[in-house]
C-alpha positions in Angstrom: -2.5 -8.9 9.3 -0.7 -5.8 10.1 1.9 -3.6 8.2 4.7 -1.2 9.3 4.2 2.0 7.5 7.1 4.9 7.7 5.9 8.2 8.0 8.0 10.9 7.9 8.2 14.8 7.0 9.9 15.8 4.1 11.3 19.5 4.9 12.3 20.0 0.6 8.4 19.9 -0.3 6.9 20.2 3.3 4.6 17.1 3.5 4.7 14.0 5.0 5.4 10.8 3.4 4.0 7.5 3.8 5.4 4.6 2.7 5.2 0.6 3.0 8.5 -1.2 3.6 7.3 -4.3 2.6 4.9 -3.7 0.0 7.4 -1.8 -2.5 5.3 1.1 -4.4 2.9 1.4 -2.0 3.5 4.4 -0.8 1.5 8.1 -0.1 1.8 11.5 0.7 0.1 14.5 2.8 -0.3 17.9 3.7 -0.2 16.7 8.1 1.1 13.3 9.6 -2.9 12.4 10.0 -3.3 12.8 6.4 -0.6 10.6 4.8 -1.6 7.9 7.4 -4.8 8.1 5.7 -3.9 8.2 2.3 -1.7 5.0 2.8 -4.6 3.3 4.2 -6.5 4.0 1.0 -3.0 2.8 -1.1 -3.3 -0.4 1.0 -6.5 -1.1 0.3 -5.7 -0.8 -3.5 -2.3 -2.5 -3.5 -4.3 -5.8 -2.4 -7.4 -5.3 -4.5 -7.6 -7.9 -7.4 -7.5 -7.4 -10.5 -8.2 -9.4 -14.0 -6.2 -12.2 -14.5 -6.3 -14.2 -17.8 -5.7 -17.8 -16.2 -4.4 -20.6 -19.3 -6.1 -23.9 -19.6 -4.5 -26.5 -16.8 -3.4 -23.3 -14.8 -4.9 -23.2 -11.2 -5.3 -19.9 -9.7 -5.6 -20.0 -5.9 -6.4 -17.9 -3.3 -4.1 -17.7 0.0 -4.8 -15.9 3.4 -2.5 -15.1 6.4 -3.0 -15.5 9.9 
């Protein structure tokens, strides 16, 4: 699955930003273009990572995957 990501400088604070359009706060920041890019991979990776979920009794929890 791919993602658009928006990079872009920001002359105010002089780094780049990085930012998901779809995925709202998922977002980064860097001192170069090459850094940001890599810092928003790292924020994907954590956006989708799963975390603990208390599940009540007759609640299913399942799991779903994209083409």
């Amino acid at each position: 699955m791919k993602f658009r990501l928006l990079v872009e400088f920001d002359p105010e604070c002089q780094r780049w930003s990085a930012v998901f359009p779809e995925l709202p706060g998922c977002a980064s920041a860097g001192d170069t273009e090459a850094e940001a890019v890599q810092n928003a991979h790292e924020a994907l990776e954590l956006w989708f990572e799963p975390s603990l979920l208390e599940v009540k009794s007759g609640a299913k929890l399942i799991e779903l995957s994209l083409p």
